[in-house]
NUZA-729286 format. One line per field, with one value per residue (C-alpha): residue number from 1; residue in three letters; x, y, z. Coordinates in nm, 3 decimals, decimal comma, padded with zeros to 5 digits, m for minus. Layout:
loza: c(NUM ...)
vexgu: c(ALA ...)
px: c(X ...)
py: c(Y ...)
pz: c(Z ...)
//
This chain:
loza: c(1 2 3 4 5 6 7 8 9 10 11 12 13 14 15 16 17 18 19 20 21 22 23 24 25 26 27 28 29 30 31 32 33 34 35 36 37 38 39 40 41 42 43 44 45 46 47 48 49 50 51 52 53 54 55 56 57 58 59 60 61 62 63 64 65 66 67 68 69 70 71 72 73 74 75 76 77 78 79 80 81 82 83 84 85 86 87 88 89 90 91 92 93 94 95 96 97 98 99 100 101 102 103 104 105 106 107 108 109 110 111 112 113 114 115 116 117 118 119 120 121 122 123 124 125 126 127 128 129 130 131 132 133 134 135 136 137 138 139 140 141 142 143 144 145 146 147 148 149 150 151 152 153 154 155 156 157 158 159 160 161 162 163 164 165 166 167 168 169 170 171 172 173 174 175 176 177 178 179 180 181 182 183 184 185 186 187 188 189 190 191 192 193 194 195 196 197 198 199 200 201 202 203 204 205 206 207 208 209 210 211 212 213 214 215 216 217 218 219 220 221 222 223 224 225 226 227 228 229 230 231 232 233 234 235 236 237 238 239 240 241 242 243 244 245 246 247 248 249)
vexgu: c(UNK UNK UNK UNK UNK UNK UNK UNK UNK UNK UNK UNK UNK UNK UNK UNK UNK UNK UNK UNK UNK UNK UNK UNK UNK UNK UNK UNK UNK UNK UNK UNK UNK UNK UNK UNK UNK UNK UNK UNK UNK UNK UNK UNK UNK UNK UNK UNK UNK UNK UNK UNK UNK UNK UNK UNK UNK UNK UNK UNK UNK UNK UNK UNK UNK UNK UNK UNK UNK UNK UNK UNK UNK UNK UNK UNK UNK UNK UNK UNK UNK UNK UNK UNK UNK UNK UNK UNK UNK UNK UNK UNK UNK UNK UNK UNK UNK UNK UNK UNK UNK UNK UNK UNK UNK UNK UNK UNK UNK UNK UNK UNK UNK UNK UNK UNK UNK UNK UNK UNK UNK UNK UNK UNK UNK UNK UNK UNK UNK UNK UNK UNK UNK UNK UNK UNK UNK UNK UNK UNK UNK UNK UNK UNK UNK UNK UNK UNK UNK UNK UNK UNK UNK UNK UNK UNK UNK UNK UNK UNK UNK UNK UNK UNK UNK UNK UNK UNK UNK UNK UNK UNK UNK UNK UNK UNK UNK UNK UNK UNK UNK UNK UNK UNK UNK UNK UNK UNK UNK UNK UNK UNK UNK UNK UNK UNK UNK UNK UNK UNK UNK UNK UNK UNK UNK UNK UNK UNK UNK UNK UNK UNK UNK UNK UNK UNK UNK UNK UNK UNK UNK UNK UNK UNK UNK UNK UNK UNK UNK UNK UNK UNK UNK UNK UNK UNK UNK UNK UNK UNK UNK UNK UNK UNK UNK UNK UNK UNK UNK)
px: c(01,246 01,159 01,126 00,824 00,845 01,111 01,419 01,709 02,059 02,340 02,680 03,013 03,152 03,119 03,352 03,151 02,803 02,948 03,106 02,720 02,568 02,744 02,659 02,283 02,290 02,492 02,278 01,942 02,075 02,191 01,819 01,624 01,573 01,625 01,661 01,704 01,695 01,873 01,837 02,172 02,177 02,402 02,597 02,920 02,738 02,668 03,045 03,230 02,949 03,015 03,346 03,364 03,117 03,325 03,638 03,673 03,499 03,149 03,269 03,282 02,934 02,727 02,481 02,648 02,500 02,104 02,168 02,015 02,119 01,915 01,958 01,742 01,834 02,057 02,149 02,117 02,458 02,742 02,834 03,145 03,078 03,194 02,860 02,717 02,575 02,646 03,018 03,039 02,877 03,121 03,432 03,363 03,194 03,023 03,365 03,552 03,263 03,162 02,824 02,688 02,671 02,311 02,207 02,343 02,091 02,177 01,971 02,070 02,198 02,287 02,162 01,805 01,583 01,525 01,139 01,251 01,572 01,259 01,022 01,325 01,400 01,058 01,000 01,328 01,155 00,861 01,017 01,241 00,923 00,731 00,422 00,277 00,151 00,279 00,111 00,149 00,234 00,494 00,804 00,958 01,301 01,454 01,658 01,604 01,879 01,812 02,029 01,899 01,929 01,965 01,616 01,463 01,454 01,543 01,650 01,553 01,247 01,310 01,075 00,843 00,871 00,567 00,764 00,623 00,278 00,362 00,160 00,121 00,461 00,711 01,019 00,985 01,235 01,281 01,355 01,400 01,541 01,880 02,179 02,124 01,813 01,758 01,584 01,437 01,234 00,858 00,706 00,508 00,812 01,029 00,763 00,741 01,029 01,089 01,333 01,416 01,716 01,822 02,177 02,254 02,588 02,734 02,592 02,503 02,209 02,138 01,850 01,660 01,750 01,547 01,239 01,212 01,259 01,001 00,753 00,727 00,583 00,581 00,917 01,000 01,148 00,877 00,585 00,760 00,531 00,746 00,520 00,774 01,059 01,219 01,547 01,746 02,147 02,315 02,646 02,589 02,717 02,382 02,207 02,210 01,980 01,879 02,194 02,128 01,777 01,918 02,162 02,375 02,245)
py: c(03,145 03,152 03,500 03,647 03,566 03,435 03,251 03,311 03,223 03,340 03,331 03,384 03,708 03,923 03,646 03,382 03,607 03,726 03,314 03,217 03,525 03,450 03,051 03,150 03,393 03,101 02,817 03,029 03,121 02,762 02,617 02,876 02,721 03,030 03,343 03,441 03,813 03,960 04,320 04,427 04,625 04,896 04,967 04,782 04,447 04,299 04,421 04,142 03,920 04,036 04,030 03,655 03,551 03,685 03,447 03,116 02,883 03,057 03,247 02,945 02,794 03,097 03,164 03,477 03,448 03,414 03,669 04,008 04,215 04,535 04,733 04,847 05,131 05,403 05,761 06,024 06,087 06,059 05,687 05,711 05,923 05,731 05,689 05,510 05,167 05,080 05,209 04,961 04,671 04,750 04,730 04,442 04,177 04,308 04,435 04,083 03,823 03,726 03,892 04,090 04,420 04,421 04,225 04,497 04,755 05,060 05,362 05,660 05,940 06,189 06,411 06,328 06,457 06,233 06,168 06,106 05,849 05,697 05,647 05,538 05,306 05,161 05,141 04,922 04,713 04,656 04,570 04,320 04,174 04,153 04,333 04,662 04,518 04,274 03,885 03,743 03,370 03,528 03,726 04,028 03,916 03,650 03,695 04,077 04,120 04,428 04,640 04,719 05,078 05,135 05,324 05,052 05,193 04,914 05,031 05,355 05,346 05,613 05,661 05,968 05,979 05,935 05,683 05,434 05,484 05,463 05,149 05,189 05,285 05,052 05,282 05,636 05,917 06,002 06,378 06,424 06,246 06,183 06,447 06,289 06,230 05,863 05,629 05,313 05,052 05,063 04,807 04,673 04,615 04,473 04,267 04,068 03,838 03,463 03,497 03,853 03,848 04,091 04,105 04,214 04,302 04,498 04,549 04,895 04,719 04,453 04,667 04,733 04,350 04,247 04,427 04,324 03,966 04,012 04,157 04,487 04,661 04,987 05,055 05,047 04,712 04,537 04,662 04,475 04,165 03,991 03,727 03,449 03,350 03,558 03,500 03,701 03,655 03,863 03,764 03,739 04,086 04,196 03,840 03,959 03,749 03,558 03,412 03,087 03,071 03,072 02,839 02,836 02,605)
pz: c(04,808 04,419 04,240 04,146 03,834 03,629 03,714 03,850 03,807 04,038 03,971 04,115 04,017 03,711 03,496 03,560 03,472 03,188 03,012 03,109 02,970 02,654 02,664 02,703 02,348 02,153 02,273 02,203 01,823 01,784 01,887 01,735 01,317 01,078 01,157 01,462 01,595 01,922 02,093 02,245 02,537 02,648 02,968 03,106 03,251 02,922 02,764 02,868 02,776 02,421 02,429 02,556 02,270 01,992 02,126 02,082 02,139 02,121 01,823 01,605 01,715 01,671 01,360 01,254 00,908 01,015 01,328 01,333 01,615 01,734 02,012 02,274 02,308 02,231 02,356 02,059 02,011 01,704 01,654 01,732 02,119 02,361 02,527 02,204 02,263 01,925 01,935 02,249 02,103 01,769 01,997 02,211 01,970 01,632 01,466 01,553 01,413 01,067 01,092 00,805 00,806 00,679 01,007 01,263 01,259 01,449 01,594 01,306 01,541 01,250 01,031 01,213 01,502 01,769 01,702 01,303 01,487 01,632 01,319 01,103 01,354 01,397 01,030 01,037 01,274 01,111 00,773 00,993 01,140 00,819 00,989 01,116 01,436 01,674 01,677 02,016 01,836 01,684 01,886 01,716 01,905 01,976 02,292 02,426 02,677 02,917 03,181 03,530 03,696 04,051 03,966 03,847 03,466 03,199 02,814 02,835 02,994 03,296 03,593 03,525 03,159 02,940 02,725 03,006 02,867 02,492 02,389 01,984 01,894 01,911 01,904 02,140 02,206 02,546 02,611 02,979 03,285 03,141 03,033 02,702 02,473 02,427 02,172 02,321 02,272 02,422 02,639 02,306 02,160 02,459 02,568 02,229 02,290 02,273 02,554 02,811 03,037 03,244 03,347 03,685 03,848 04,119 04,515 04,384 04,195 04,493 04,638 04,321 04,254 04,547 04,516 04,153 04,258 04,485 04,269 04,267 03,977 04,036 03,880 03,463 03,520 03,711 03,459 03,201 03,078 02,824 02,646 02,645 02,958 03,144 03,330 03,560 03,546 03,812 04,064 04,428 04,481 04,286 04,444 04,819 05,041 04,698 04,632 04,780 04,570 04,205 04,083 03,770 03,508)
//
């Protein structure tokens, strides 16, 4: 039994997901020559990935200097709310490693509307990438690592929102569907990535799990084409009947 598409890669318990999650980002920087660019996600899952990376030993091997870290997405709130993406990617790995400031680039949340958050961001993006539109020889990130919901929405693309139609901009505010307004990513955007993993723990997320390893694509998460691999990590709480089909690397 082989996934739809992808592979997959089952481990243990969250510990384990989390040691290999952080092994995949450090080998990826390490093999990619210059400059290589990551999109954080939010959400607990990928926290203790972050916070094993900025220990030893993985803290040492990592490109710091020729990282760029984005994020995915972000809900419109202060920087320092406690439902900030960036606050929780500050406190787990960005505030403990040598990377430069200038190369964590943050959704602005203040002083803003959420459509302006969006085009500031995007701009950002499109100075990073040196172009106004996306070359499919030539990724805008580097390793794009993306949540799962147990609705099958992925950054903040949410079933029912017209955010899942947005195919010109790269960067969208998303209004409804959430007690927040969020910032996200678009499928154009997303999809132009070297490397997509999606990080998957918890039974709660075991039924969405399956039906996205089995190819459905009628959720946000199944429409997603990213032009280069895609991986699934997730522990066999998350793994269900596939946990005998993926095996850690």
């Amino acid at each position: 039994m082989k996934p739809a598409r992808g592979s997959l890669l089952v481990y243990h318990d969250a510990a384990a997901l989390a040691e290999a999650t952080a092994k995949f980002l450090c080998d990826c920087a390490i093999a990619k020559p210059g400059p290589v660019v990551v999109a954080l996600s939010g959400g607990s899952t990928p926290k203790l990935a972050y916070e094993t990376l900025a220990r030893d030993p993985l803290v040492a091997r990592f490109p710091w200097a020729r990282a760029q870290f984005l994020f995915g997405d972000e809900r419109f709130v202060p920087p320092d709310h406690k439902e900030s993406n960036a606050r929780m990617a500050d406190q787990a790995l960005l505030a403990h490693v040598p990377v430069p400031l200038t190369h964590v680039h943050r959704v602005p949340t203040v002083g803003v509307s959420p459509d302006e958050a969006a085009l500031a961001y995007e701009r950002m993006l499109k100075s990073l990438y040196g172009a106004d539109r996306l070359d499919p020889a030539k990724p805008l990130i580097d390793v794009c690592l993306l949540g799962l919901g147990e609705d099958g929405h992925t950054a903040s693309l949410i079933p029912g929102e017209p955010v899942l139609a947005e195919r010109e901009h790269w960067v969208a505010a998303v209004g409804h569907g959430r007690p927040e307004v969020r910032i996200t990513l678009t499928y154009p955007a997303l999809e132009s990535s070297a490397a997509t993993v999606f990080l998957v723990q918890g039974e709660g997320k075991r039924a969405i799990l399956d039906r996205l390893l089995s190819g459905d694509d009628t959720v946000p998460a199944g429409k997603l084409r990213p032009q280069g691999d895609l991986y699934w990590l997730v522990d066999k709480a998350a793994a269900g009947r596939w946990a005998q089909a993926g095996a850690p690397a």
